[in-house]
PDB file of N, CA, C and O in Angstrom:
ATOM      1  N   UNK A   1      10.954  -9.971  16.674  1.00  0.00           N
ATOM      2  CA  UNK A   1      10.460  -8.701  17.156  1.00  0.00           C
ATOM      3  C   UNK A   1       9.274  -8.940  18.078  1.00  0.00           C
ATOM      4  O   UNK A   1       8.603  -9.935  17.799  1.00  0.00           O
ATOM      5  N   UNK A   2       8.931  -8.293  19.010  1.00  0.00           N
ATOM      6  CA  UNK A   2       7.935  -8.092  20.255  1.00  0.00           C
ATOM      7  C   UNK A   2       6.684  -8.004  19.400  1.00  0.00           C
ATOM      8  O   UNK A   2       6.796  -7.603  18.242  1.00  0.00           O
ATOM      9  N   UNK A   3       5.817  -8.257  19.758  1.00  0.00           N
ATOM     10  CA  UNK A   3       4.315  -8.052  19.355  1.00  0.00           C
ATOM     11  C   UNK A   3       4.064  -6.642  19.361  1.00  0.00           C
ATOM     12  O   UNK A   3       3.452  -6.238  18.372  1.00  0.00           O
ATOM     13  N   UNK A   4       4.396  -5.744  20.267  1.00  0.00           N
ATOM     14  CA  UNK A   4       4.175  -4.109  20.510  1.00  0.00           C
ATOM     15  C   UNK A   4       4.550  -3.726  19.459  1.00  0.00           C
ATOM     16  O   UNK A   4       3.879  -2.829  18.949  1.00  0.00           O
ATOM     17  N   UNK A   5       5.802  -4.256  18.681  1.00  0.00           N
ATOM     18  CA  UNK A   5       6.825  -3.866  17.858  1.00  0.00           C
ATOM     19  C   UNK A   5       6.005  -4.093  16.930  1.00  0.00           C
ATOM     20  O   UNK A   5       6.097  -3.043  16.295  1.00  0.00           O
ATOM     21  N   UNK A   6       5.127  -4.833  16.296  1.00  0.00           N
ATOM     22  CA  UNK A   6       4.323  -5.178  15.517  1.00  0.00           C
ATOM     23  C   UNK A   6       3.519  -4.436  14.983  1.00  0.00           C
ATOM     24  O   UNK A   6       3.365  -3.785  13.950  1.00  0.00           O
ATOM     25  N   UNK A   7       2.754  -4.811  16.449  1.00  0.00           N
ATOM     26  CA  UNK A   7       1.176  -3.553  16.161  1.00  0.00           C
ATOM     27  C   UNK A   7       1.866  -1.915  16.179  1.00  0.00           C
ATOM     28  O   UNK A   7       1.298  -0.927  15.715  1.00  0.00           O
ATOM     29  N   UNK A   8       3.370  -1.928  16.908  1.00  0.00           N
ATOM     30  CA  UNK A   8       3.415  -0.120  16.015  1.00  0.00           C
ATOM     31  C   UNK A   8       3.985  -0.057  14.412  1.00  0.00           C
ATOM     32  O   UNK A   8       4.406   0.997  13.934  1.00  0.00           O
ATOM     33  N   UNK A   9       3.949  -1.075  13.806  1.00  0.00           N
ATOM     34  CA  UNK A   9       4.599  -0.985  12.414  1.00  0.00           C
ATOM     35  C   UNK A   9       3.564  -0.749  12.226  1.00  0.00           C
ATOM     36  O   UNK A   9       3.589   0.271  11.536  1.00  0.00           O
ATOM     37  N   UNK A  10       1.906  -1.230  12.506  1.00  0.00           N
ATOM     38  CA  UNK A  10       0.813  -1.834  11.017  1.00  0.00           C
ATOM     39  C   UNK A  10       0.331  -0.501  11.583  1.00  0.00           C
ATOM     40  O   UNK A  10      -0.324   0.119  10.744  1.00  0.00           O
ATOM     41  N   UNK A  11       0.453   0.106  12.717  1.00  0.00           N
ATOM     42  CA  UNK A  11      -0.672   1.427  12.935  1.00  0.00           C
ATOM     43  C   UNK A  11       0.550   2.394  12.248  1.00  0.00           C
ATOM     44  O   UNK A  11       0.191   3.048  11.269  1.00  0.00           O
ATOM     45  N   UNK A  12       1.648   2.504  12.586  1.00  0.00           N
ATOM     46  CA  UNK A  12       2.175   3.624  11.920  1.00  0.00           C
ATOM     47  C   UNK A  12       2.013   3.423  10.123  1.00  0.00           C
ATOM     48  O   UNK A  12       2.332   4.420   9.476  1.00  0.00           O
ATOM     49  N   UNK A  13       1.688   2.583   9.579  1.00  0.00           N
ATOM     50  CA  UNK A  13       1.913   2.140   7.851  1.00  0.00           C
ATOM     51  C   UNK A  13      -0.421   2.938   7.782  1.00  0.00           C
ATOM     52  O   UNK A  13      -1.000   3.600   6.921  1.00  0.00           O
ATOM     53  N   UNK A  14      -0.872   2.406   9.016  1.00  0.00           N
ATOM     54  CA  UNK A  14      -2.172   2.828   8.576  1.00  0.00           C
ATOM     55  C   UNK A  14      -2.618   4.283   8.722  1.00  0.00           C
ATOM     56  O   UNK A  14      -3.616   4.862   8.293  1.00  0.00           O
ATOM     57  N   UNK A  15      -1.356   4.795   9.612  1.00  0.00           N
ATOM     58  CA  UNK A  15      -1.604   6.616  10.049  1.00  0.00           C
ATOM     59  C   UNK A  15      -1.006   7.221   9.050  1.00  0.00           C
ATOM     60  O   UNK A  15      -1.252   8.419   8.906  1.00  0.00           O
ATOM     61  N   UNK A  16       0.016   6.489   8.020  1.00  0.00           N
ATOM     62  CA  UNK A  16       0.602   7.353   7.260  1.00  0.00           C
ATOM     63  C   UNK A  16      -0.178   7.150   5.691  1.00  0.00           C
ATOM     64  O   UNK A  16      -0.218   7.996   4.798  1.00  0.00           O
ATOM     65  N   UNK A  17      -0.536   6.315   5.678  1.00  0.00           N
ATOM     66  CA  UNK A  17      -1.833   5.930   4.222  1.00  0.00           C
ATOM     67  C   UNK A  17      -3.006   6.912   4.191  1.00  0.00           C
ATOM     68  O   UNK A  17      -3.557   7.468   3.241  1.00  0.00           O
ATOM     69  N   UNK A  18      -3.288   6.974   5.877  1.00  0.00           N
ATOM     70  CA  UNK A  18      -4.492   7.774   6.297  1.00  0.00           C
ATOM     71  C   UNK A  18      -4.188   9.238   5.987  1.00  0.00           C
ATOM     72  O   UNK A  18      -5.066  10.084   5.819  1.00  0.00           O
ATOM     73  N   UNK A  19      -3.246   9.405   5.943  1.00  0.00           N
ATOM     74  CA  UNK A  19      -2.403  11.235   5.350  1.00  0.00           C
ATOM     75  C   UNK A  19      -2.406  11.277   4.000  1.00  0.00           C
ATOM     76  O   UNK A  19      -2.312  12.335   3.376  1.00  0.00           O
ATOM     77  N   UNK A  20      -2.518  10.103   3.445  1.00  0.00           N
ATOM     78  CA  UNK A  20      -2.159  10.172   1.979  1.00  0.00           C
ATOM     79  C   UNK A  20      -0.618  10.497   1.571  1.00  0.00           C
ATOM     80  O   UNK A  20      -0.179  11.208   0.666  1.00  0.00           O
ATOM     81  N   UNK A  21       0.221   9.521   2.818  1.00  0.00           N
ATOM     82  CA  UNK A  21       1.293  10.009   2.586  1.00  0.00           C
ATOM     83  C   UNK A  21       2.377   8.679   2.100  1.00  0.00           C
ATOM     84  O   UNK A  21       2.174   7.628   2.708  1.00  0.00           O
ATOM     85  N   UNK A  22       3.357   8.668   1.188  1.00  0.00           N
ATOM     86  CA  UNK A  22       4.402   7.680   0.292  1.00  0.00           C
ATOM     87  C   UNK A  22       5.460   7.386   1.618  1.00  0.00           C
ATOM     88  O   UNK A  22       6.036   8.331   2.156  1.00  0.00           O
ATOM     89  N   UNK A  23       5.620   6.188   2.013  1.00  0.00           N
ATOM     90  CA  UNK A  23       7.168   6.477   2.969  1.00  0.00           C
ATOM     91  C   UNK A  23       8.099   7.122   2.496  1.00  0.00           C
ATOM     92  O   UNK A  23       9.066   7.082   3.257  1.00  0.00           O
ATOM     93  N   UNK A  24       8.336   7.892   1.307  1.00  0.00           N
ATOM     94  CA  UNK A  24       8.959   9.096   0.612  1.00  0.00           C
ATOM     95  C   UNK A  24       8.926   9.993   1.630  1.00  0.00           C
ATOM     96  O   UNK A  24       9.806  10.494   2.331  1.00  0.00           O
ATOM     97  N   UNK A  25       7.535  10.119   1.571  1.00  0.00           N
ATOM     98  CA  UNK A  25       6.825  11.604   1.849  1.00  0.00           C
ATOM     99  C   UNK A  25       7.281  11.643   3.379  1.00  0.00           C
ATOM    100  O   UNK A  25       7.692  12.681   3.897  1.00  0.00           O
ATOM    101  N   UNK A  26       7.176  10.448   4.050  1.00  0.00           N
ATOM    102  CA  UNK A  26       7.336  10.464   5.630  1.00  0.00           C
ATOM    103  C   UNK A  26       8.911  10.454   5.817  1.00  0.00           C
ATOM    104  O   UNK A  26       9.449  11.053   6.748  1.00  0.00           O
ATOM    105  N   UNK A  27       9.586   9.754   4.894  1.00  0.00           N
ATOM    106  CA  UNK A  27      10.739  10.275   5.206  1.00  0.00           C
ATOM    107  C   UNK A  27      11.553  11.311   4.951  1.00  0.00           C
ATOM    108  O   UNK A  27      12.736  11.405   5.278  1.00  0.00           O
ATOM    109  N   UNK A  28      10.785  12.223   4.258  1.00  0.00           N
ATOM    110  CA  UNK A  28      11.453  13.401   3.961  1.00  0.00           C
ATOM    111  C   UNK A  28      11.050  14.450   5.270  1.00  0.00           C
ATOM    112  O   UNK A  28      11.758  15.406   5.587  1.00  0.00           O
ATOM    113  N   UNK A  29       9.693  14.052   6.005  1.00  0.00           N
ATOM    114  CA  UNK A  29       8.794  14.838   6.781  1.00  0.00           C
ATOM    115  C   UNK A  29       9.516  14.714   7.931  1.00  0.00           C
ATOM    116  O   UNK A  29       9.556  15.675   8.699  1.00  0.00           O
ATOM    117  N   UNK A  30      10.227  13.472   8.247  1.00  0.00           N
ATOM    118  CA  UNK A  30      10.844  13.148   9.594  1.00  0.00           C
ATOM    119  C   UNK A  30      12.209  13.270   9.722  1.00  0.00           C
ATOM    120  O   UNK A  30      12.852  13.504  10.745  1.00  0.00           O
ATOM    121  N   UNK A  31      12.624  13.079   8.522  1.00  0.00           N
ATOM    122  CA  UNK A  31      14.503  13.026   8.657  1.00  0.00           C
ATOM    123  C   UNK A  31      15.080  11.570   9.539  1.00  0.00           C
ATOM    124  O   UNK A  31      15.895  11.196  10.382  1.00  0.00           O
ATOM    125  N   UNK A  32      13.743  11.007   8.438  1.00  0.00           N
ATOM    126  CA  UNK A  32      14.215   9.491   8.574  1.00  0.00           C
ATOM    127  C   UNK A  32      14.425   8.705   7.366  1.00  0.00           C
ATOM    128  O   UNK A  32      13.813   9.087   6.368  1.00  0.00           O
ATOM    129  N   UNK A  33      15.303   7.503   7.247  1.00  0.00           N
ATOM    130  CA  UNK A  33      15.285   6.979   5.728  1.00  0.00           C
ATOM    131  C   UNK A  33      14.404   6.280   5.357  1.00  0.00           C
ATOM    132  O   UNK A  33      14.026   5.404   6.135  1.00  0.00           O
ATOM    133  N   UNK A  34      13.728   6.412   3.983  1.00  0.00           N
ATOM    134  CA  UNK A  34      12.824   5.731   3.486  1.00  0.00           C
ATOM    135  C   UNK A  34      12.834   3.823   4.153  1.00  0.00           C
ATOM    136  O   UNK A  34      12.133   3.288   5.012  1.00  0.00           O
ATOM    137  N   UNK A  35      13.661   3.415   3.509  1.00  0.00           N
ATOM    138  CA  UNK A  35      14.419   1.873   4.313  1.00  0.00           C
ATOM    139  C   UNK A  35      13.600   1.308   5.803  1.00  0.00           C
ATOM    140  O   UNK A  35      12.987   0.253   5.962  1.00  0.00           O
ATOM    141  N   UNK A  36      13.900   2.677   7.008  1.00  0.00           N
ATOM    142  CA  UNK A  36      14.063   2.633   7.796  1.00  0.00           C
ATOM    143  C   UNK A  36      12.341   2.234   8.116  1.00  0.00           C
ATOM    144  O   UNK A  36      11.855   1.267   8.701  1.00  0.00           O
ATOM    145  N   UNK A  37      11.773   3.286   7.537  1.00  0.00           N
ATOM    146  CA  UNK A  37      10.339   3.270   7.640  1.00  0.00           C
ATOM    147  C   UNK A  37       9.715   1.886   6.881  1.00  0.00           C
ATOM    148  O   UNK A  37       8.578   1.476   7.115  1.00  0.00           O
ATOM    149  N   UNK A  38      10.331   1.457   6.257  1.00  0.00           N
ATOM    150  CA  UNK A  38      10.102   0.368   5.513  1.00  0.00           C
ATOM    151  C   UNK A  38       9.881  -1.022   6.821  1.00  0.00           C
ATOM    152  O   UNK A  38       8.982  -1.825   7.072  1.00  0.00           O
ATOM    153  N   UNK A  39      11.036  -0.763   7.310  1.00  0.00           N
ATOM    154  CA  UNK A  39      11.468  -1.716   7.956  1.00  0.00           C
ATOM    155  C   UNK A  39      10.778  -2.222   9.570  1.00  0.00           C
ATOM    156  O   UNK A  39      10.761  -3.251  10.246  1.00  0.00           O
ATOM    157  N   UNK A  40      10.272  -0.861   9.673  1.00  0.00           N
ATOM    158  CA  UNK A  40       9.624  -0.378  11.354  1.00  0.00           C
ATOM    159  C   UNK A  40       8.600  -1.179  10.599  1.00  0.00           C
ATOM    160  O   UNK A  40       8.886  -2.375  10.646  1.00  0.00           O
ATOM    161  N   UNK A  41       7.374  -0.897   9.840  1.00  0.00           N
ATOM    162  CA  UNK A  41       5.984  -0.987   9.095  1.00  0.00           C
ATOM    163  C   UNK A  41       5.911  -3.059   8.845  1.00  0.00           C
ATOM    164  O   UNK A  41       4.985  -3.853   9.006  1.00  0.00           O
ATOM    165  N   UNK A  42       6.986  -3.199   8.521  1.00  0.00           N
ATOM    166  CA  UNK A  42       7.478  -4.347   8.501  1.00  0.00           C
ATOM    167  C   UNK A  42       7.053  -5.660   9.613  1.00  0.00           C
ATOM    168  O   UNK A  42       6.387  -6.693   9.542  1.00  0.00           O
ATOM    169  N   UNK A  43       7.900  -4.909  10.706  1.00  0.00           N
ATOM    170  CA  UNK A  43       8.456  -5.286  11.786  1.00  0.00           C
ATOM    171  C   UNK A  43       9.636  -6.347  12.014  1.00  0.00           C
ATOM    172  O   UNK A  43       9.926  -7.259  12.788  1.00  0.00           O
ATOM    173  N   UNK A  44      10.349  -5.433  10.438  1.00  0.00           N
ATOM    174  CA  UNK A  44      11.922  -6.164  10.903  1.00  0.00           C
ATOM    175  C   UNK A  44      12.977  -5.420  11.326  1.00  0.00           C
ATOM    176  O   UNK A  44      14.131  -5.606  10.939  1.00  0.00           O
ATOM    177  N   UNK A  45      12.537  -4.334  12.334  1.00  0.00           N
ATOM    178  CA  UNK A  45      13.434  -3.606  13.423  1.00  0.00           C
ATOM    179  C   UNK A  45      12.392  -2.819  14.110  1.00  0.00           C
ATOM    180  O   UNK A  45      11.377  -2.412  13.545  1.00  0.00           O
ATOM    181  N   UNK A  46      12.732  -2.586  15.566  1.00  0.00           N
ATOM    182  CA  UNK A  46      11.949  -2.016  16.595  1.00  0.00           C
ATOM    183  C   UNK A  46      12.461   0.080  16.335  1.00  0.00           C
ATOM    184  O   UNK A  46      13.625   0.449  16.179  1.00  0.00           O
ATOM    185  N   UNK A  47      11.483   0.850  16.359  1.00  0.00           N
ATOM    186  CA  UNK A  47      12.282   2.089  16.476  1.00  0.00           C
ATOM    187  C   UNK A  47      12.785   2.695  17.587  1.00  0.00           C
ATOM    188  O   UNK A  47      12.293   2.179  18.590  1.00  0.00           O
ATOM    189  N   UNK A  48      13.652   3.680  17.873  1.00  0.00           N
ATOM    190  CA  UNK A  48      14.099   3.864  18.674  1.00  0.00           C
ATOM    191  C   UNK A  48      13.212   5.390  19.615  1.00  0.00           C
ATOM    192  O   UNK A  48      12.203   5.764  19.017  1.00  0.00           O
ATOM    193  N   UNK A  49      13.496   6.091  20.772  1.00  0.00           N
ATOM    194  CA  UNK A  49      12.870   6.842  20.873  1.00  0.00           C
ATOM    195  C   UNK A  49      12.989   8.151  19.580  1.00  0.00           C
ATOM    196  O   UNK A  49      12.246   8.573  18.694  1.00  0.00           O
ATOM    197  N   UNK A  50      13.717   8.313  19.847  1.00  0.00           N
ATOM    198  CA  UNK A  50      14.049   9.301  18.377  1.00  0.00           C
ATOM    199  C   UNK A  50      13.585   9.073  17.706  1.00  0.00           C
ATOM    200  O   UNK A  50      12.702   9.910  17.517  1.00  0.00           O
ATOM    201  N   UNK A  51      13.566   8.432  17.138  1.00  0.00           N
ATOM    202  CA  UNK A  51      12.440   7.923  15.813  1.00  0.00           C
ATOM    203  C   UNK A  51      11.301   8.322  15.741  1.00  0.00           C
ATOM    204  O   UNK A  51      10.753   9.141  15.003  1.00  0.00           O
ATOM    205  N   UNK A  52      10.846   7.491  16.825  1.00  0.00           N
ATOM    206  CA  UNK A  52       9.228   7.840  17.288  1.00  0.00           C
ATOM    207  C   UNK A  52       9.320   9.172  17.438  1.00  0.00           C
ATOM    208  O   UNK A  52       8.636   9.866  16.685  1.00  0.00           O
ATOM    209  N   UNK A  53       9.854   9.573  18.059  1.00  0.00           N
ATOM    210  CA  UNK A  53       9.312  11.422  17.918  1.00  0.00           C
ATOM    211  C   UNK A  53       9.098  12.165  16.759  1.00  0.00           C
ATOM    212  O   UNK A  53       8.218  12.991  16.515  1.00  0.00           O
ATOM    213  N   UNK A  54      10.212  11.676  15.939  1.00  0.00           N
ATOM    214  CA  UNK A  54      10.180  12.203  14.391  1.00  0.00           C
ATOM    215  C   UNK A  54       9.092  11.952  13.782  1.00  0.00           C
ATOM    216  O   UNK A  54       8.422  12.816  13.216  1.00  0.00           O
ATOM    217  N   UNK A  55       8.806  10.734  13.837  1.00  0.00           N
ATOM    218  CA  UNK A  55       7.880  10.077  13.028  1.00  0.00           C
ATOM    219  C   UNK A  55       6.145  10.764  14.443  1.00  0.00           C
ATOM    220  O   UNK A  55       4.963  10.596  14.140  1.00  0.00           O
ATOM    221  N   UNK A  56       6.276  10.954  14.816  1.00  0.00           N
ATOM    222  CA  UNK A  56       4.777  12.091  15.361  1.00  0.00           C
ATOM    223  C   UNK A  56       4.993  13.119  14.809  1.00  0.00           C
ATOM    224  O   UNK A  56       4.506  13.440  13.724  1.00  0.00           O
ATOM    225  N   UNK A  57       5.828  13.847  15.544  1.00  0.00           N
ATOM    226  CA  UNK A  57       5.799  15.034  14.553  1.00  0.00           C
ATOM    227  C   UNK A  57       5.590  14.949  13.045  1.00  0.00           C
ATOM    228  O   UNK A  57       4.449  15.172  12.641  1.00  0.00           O
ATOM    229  N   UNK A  58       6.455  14.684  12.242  1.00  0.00           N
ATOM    230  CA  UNK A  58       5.851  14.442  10.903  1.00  0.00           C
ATOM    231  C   UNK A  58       4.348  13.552  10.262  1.00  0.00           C
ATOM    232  O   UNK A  58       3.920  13.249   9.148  1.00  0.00           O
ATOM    233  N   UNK A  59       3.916  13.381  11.656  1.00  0.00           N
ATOM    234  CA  UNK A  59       2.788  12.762  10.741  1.00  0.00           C
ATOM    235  C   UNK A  59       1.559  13.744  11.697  1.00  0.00           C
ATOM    236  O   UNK A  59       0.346  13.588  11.557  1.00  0.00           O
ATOM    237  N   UNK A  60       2.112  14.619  12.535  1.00  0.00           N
ATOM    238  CA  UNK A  60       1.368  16.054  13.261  1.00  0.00           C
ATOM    239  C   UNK A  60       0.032  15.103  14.773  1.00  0.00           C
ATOM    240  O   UNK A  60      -1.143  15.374  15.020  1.00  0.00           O
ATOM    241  N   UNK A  61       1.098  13.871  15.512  1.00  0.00           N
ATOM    242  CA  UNK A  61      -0.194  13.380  16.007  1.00  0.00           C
ATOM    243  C   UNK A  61       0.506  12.969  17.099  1.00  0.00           C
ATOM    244  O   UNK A  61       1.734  12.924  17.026  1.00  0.00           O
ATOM    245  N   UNK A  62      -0.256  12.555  18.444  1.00  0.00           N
ATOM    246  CA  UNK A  62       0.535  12.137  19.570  1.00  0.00           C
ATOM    247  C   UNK A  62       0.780  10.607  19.337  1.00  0.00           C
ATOM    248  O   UNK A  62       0.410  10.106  18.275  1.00  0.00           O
ATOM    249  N   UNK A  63       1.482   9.738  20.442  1.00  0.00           N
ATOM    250  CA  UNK A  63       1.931   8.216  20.590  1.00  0.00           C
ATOM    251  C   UNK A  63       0.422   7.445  20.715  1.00  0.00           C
ATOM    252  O   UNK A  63       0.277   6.254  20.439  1.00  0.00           O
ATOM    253  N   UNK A  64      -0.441   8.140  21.079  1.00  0.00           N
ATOM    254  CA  UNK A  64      -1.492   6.876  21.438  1.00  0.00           C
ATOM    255  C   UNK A  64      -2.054   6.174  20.604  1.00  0.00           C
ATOM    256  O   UNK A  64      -2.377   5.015  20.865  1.00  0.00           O
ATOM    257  N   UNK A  65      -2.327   6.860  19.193  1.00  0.00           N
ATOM    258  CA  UNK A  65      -2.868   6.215  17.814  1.00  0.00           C
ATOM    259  C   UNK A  65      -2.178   4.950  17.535  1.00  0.00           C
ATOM    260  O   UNK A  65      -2.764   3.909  17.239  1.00  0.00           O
ATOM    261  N   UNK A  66      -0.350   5.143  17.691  1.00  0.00           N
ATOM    262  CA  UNK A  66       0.003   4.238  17.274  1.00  0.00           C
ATOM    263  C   UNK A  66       0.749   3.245  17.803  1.00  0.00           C
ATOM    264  O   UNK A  66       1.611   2.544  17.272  1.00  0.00           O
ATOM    265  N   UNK A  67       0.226   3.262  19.175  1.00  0.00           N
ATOM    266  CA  UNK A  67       0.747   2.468  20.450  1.00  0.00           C
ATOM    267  C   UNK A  67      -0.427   1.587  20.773  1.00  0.00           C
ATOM    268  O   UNK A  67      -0.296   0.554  21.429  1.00  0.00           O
ATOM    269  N   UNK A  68      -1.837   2.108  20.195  1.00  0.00           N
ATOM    270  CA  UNK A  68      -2.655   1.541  20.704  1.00  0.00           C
ATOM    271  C   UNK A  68      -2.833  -0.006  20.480  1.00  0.00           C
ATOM    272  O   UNK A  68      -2.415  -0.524  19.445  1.00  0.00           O
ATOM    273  N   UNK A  69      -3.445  -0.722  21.445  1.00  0.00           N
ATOM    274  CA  UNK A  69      -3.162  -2.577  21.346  1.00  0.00           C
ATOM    275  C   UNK A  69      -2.125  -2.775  21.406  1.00  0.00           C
ATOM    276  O   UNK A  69      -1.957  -3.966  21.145  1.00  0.00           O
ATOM    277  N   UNK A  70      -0.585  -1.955  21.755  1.00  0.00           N
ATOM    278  CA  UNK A  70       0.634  -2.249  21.959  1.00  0.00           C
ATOM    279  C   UNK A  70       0.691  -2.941  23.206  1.00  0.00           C
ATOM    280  O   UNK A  70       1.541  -3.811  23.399  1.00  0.00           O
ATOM    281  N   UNK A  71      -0.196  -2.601  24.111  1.00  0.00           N
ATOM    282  CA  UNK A  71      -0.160  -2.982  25.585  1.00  0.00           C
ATOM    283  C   UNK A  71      -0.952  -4.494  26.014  1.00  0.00           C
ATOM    284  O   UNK A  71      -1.327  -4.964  27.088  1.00  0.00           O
ATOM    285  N   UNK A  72      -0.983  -4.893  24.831  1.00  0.00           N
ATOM    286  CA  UNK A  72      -1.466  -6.383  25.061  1.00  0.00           C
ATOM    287  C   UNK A  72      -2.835  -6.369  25.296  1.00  0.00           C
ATOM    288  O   UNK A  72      -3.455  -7.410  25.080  1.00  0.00           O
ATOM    289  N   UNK A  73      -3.581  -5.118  25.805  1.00  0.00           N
ATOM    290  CA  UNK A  73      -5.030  -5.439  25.891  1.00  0.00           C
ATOM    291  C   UNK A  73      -6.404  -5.122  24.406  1.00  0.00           C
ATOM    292  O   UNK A  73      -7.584  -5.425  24.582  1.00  0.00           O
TER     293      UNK A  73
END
């Protein structure tokens, strides 16, 4: 997996702790599978755009939180 792919697993696993929220909770919020979220947080699969949208919306926040340091700088 890409390094971007990386740093968006550990910021999305730290935005959703920061909610006080279970990857339960996020996957019930997004209409994504628990697994799936498992797996992004991981970084043993990249998400897709869809995903990512779900997963903002359900966690009520834009891409930059958890993109940030994605860009190598």
């Amino acid at each position: 997996m890409s390094d971007s792919a990386q740093i968006f697993g550990a910021n999305l696993r730290r935005a959703r702790r920061r909610r006080g929220l279970t990857q339960e909770d996020l996957s019930a919020a997004a209409d994504v599978h628990r697994t799936h979220i498992s797996k992004i947080e991981r970084n043993i699969c990249e998400p897709g755009v869809r995903t990512v949208a779900k997963l903002l919306v359900a966690l009520q926040m834009t891409g930059g939180p958890l993109f940030e340091g994605a860009d190598g700088t």
